[in-house]
C-alpha positions as MATLAB code, in Angstrom:
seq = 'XXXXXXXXXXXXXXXXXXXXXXXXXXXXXXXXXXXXXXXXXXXXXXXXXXXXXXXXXXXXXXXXXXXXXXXXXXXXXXXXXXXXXXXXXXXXXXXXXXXXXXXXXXXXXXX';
ca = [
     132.853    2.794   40.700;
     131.938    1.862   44.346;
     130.574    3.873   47.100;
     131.005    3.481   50.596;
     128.555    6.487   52.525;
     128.927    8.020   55.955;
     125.597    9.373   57.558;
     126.289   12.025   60.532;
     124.160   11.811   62.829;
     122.895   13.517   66.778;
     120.010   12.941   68.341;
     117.648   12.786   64.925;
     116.614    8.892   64.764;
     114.055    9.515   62.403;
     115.968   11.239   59.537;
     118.617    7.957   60.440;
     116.158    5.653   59.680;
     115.299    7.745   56.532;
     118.560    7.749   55.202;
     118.933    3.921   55.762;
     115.878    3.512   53.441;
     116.552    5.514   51.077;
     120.231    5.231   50.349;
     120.155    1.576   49.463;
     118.031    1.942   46.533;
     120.415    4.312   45.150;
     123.460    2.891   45.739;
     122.625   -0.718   46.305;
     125.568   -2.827   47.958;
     126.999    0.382   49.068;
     128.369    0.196   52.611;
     126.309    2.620   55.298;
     128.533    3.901   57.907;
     126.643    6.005   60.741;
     128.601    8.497   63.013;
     126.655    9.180   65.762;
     127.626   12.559   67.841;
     126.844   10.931   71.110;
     123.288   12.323   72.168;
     120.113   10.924   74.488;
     119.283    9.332   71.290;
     122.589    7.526   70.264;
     121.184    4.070   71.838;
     118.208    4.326   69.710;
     120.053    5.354   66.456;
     122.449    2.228   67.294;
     119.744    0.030   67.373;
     118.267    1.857   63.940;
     121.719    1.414   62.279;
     121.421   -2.576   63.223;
     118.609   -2.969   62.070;
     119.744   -1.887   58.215;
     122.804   -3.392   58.678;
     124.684   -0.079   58.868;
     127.919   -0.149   60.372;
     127.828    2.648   63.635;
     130.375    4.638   65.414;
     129.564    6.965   68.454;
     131.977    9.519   69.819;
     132.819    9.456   73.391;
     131.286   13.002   74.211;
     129.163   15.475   72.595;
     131.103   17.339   69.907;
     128.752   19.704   68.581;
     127.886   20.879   65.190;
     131.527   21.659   63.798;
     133.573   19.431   65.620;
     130.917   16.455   64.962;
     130.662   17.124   61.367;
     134.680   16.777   61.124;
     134.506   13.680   63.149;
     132.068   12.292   60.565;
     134.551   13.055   57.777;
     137.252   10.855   59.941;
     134.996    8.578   60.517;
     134.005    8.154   57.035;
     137.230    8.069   55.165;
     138.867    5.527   57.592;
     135.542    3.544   56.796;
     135.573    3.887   53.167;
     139.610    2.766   53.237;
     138.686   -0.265   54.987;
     136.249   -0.871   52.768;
     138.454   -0.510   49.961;
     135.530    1.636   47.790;
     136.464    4.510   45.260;
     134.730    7.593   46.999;
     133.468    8.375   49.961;
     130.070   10.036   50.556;
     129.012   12.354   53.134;
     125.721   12.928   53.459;
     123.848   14.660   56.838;
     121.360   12.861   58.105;
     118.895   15.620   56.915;
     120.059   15.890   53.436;
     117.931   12.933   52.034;
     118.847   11.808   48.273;
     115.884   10.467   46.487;
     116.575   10.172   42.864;
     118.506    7.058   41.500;
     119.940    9.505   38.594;
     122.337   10.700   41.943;
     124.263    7.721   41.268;
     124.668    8.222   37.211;
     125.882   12.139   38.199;
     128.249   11.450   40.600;
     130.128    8.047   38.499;
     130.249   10.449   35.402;
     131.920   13.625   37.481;
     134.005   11.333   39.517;
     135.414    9.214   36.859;
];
């Protein structure tokens, strides 16, 4: 099964760069898509998401919370479809996955 994962993101570079280091170890070759909500901070979470070798996306104006979090899912599946993976994850840029057993749960659900 392959993975392609979207990482919402506004104005918390920090939690970006988080996610960047920790998602790869649990879904290694998986491709990292971040959707910025365009914030002070974008330009720095642009340069975070090159860094890792993320793919990034920034909407033209703030969206806020609700709006911003749809975007992401746009974003994401338009991503993953290009990417031609199986399924799509979401995953806010606070909600930080550490356990490689995340991978093994999702494959056997999704399968």
């Amino acid at each position: 099964m392959t993975f392609a994962i979207v990482i919402g993101s506004y104005d918390m570079p920090n939690f970006v760069e988080l996610q960047l280091r920790s998602l790869p170890k649990i879904f290694p070759g998986a491709p990292i898509l971040v959707s910025d909500d365009l914030s002070q901070k974008s330009a720095e979470i642009r340069d975070i998401a090159g860094a890792f070798d993320a793919f990034y996306v920034c909407s033209n104006t703030h969206r806020g919370h609700f709006a911003g979090d749809c975007q992401d899912a746009v974003n994401g599946l338009a991503f993953a479809e290009d990417q031609k993976t199986d399924l799509l994850l979401k995953i806010s840029q606070r909600f930080v996955l550490t356990d490689p057993v995340t991978r093994e749960i999702l494959e056997r659900y999704f399968s």
